[in-house]
C-alpha positions as MATLAB code, in Angstrom:
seq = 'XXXXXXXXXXXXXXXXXXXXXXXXXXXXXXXXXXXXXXXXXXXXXXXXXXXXXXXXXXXXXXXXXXXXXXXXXXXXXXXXXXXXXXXXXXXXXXXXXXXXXXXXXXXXXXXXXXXXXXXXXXXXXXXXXXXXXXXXXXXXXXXXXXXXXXXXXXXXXXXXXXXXXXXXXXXXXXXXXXXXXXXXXXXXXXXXXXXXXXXXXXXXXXXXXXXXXXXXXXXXXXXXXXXXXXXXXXXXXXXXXXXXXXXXXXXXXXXXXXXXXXXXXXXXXXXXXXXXXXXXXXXXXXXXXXXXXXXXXXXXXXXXXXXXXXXXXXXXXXXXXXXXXXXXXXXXX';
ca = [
     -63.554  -40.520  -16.986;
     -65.479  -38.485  -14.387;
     -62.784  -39.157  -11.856;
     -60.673  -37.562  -14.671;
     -62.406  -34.975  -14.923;
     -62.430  -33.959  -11.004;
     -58.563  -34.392  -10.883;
     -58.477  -31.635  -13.570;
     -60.666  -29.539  -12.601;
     -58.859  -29.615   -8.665;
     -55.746  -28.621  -10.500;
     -57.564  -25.701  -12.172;
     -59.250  -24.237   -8.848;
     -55.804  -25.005   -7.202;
     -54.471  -22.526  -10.140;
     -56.467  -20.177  -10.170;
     -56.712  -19.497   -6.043;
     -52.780  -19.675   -6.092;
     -52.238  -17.529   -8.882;
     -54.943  -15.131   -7.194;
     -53.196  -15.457   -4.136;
     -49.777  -14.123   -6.233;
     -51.794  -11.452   -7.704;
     -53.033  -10.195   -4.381;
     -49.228  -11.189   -2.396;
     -48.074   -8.634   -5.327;
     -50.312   -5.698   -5.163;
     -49.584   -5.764   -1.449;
     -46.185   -5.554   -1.687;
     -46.583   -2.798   -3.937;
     -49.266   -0.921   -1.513;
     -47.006   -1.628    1.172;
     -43.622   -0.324   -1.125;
     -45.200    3.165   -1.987;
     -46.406    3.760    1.230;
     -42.863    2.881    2.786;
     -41.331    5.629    0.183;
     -43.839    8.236    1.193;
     -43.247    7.856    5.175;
     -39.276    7.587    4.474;
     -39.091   11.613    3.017;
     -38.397   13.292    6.595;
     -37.438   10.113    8.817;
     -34.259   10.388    5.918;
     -34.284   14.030    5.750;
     -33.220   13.664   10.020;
     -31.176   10.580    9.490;
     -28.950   11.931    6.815;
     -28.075   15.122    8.671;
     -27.230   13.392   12.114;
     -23.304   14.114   13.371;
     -23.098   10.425   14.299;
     -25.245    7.558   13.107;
     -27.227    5.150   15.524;
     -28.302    1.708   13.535;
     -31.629    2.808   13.432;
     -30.544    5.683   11.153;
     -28.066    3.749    9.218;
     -31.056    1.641    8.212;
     -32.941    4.302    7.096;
     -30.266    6.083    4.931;
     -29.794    2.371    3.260;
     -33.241    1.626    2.669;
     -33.631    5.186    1.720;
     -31.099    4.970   -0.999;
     -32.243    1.019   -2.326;
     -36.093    2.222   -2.685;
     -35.209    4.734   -5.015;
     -34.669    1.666   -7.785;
     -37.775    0.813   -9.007;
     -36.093   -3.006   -9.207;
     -35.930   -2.720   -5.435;
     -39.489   -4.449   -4.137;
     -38.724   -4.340   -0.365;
     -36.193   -3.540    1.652;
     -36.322   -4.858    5.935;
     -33.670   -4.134    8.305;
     -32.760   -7.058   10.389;
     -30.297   -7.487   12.919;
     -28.179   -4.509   11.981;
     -24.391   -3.833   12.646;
     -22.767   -1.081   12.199;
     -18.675   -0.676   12.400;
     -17.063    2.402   12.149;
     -14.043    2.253   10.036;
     -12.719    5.812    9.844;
     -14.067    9.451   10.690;
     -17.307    9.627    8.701;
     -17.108    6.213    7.373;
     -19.372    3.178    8.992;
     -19.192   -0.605    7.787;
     -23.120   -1.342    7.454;
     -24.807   -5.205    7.293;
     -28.086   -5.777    8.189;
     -30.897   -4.793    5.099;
     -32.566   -7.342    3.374;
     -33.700   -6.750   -0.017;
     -35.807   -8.399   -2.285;
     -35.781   -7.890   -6.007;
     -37.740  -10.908   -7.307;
     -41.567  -11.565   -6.282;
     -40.730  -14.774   -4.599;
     -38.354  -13.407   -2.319;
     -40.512  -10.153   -1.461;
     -43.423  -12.500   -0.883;
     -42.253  -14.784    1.477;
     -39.771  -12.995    3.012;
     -36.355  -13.815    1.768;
     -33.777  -11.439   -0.199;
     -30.099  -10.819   -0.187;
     -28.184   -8.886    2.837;
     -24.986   -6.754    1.193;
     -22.171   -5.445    3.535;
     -21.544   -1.610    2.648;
     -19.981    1.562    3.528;
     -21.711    4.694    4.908;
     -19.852    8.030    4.424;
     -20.578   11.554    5.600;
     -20.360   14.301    2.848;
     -21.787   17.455    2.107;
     -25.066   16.337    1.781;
     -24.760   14.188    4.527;
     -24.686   10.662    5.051;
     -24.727    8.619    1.833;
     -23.986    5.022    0.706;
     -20.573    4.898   -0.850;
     -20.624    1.455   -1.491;
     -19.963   -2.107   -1.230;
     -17.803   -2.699    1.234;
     -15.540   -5.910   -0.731;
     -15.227   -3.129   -3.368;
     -13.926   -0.664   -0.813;
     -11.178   -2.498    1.055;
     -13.870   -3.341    4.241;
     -14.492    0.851    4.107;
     -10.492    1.697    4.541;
     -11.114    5.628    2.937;
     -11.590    9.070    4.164;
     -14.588   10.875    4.166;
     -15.484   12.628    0.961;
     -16.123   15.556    0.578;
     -16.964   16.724   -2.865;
     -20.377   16.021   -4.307;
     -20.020   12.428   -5.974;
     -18.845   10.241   -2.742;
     -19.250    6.595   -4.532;
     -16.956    7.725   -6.630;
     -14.238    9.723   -4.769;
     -14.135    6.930   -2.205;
     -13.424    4.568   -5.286;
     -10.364    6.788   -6.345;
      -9.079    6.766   -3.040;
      -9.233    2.735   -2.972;
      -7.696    2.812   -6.263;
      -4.887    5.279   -5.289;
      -4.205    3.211   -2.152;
      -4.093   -0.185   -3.831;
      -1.801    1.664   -6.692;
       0.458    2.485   -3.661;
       0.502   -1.100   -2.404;
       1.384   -2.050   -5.834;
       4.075    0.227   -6.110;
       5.876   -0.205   -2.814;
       5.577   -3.975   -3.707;
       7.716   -3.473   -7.110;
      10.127   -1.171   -5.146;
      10.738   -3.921   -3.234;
      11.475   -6.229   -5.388;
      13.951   -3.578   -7.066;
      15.529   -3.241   -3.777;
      15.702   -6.762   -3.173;
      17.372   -7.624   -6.389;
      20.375   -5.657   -5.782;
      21.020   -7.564   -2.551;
      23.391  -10.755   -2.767;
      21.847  -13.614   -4.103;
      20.238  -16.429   -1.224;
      22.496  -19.497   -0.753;
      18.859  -20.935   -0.141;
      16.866  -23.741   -2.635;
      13.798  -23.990   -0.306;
      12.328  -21.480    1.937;
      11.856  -23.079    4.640;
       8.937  -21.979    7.688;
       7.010  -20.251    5.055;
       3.634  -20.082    6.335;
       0.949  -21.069    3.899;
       0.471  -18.183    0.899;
      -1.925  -16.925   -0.205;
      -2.490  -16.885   -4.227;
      -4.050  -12.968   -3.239;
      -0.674  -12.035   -1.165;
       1.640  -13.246   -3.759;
       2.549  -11.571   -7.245;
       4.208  -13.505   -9.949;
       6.413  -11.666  -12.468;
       9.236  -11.529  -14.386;
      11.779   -9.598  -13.142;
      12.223   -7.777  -16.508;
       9.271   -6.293  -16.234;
      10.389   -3.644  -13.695;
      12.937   -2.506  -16.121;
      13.259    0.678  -18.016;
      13.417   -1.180  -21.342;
      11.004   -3.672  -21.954;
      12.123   -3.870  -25.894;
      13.740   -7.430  -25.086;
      11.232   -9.064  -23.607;
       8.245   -8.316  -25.481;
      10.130  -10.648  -28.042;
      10.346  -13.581  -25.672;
       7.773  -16.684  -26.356;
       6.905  -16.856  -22.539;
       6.067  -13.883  -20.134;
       4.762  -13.741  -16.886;
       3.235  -10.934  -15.529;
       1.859   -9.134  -18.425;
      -1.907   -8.182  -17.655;
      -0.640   -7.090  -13.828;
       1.954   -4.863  -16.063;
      -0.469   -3.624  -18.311;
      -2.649   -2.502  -15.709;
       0.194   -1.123  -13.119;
       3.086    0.118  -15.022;
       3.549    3.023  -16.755;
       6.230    1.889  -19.392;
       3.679   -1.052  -20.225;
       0.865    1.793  -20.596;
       2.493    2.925  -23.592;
       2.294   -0.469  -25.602;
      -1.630    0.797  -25.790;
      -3.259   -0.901  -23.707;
      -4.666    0.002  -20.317;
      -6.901   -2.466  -18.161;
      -7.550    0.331  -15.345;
      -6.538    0.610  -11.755;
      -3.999   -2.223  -10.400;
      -5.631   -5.456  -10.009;
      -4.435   -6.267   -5.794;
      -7.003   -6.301   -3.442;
      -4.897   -6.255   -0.349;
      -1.441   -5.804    0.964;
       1.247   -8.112   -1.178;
       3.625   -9.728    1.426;
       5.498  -11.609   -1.285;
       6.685  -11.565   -5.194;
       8.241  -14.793   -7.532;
      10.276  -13.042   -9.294;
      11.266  -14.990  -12.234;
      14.983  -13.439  -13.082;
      17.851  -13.788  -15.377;
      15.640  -15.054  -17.773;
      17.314  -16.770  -20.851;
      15.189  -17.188  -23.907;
      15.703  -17.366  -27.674;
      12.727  -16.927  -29.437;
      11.066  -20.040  -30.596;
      11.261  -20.466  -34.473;
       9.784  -23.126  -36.999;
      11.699  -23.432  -40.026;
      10.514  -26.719  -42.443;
      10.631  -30.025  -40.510;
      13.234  -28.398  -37.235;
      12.893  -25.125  -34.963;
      15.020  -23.160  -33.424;
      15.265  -21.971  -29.398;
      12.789  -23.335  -27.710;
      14.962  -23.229  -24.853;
      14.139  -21.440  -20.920;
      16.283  -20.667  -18.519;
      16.165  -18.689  -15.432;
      16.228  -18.518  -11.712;
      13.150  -17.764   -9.500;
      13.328  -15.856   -6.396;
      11.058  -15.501   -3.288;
      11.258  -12.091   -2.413;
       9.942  -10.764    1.321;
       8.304   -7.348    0.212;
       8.493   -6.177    3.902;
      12.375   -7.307    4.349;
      13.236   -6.020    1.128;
      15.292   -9.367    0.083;
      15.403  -12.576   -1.343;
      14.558  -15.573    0.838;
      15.505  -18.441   -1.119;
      15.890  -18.964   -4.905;
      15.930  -22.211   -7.492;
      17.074  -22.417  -10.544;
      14.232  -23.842  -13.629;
      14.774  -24.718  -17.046;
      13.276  -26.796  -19.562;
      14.154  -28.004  -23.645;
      11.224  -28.499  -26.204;
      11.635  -32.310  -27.306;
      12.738  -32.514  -30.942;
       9.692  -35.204  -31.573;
       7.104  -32.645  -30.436;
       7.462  -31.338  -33.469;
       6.303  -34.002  -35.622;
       2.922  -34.170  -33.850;
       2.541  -30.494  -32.487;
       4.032  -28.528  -35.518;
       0.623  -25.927  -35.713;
       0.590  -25.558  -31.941;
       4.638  -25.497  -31.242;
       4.388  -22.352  -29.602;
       1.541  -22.864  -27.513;
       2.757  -26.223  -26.157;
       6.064  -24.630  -25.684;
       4.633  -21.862  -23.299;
       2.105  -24.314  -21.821;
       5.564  -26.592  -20.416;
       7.519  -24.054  -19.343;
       4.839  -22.460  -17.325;
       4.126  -26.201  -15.836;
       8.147  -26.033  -15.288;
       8.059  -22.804  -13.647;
       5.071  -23.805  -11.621;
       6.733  -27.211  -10.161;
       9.899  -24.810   -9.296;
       7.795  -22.541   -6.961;
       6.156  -24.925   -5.666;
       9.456  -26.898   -4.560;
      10.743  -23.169   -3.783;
       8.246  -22.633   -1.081;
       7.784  -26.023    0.139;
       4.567  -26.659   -1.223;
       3.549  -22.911    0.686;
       2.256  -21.362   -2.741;
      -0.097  -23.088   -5.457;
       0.533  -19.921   -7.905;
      -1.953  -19.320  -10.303;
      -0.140  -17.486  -14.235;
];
């Protein structure tokens, strides 16, 4: 019993000098946080106004701008690099912050990559750089730069997008390939490929909104115009980078699937996909898919007929794009 009561009072004392120990790691953090804030007022006043930023400076305007959240417990430049991307606008990596006690106790934090612009009011953070294609924008130069360097990214990648469609357009009016399998594809990219039905470039989309299957709706919902107008509007195209290729699922033949008692009718696909070479403007190779709903599905899958019947032609489509390219694309729709 007394050795009991040794081990528990050990743990106790162990307690209570560790959590003193947190206390005091905390309050000077905090001494050491305010202090930091005060001494940063003119170094950032200087660093903010320079023409051209050394890393030194950089640092400052970033830890400048992360101290101002009061989640922000410290903030320690470390190894800095800094990449200029255009006039005015530097890549940044190098600031570690901490926003949870552990991590501004013992050293540790998170390091994010971001982009530096000069404005009116100097430089600012515009910022993060995966957000802002790796800091590919202009300078601002109106008074909110996060967000007029975000419009820019979202007007280039709506650009992208668009040339990519025109493509396709283009490409579609060229004689068909003679060509079942593309052959010395290099390996795609899921990010460099778009998926779509062909349709969906058309003036009239009337037709297809009354197929069972369609491919490419949330990418058309987001970057078309004639889409826009069936309500619903996701925001800025979804493509991160430069598309080099589109499946373009055409001549689409589909009745629309209908249960009627104990049969159905359609349940039928039909169409041809096509590799199309945005930068070439033309079709590379092209393979024909189809697929039947079994009569006995039916029987067993009569409350989820249209859902399985989606579910198998997308698996059809998916095995025809994959023999298309060679096994080059795993698409993801």
């Amino acid at each position: 019993m007394r050795i009991l009561k040794w081990l528990v009072g050990g743990v106790l004392v162990v307690a209570l000098v560790l959590g003193g120990a947190f206390i005091w790691g905390m309050q000077r953090v905090s001494r050491a946080r305010a202090a930091r804030v005060e001494a940063l007022g003119p170094l950032l006043a200087r660093a903010t106004a320079v023409e051209s930023l050394s890393p030194e400076e950089a640092c400052l305007v970033v830890e400048g701008h992360y101290l101002k959240r009061a989640t922000v417990l410290t903030a320690e430049c470390r190894s800095v690099t800094l990449e200029p991307t255009r006039p005015g606008v530097v890549r940044f990596r190098g600031l570690v912050l901490a926003d949870a006690w552990d991590d501004a106790l013992l050293g540790g934090g998170y390091v994010p990559t971001l982009c530096l612009s000069k404005g009116p009011r100097g430089w600012e953070v515009a910022g993060f750089s995966h957000e802002l294609l790796d800091c590919q924008f202009d300078a601002p130069t109106g008074p909110e730069p996060a967000k007029e360097a975000l419009a820019q990214v979202e007007r280039l990648r709506r650009a992208w997008m668009d040339d990519a469609f025109a493509a396709v357009r283009e490409a579609l009016t060229r004689p068909e390939s003679d060509k079942e399998v593309c052959e010395g594809l290099p390996t795609l990219s899921k990010w460099d490929v778009l998926v779509l039905d062909a349709d969906l470039l058309g003036d009239d989309l009337s037709v297809r909104m009354e197929r069972t299957t369609r491919i490419g709706d949330v990418l058309g919902f987001q970057c078309l115009p004639a889409m826009k107008g069936q309500g619903l509007n996701l925001g800025p195209c979804a493509a991160n980078r430069l598309i080099s290729h589109v499946v373009a699922i055409d001549d689409i033949d589909e009745p629309p699937l209908k249960v009627a008692g104990s049969s159905y009718s359609g349940g039928r696909y039909a169409a041809v996909v096509k590799l199309v070479d945005v930068r070439s403007h033309q079709v590379l190779c092209q393979r024909k898919v189809s697929f039947q709903l079994p009569e006995e599905l039916l029987l067993v899958k009569r409350q989820n007929l249209n859902f399985e019947y989606s579910k198998q032609v997308r698996a059809a489509l998916h095995e025809g794009i994959e023999k298309l390219t060679g096994g080059k694309l795993t698409a993801e729709f």
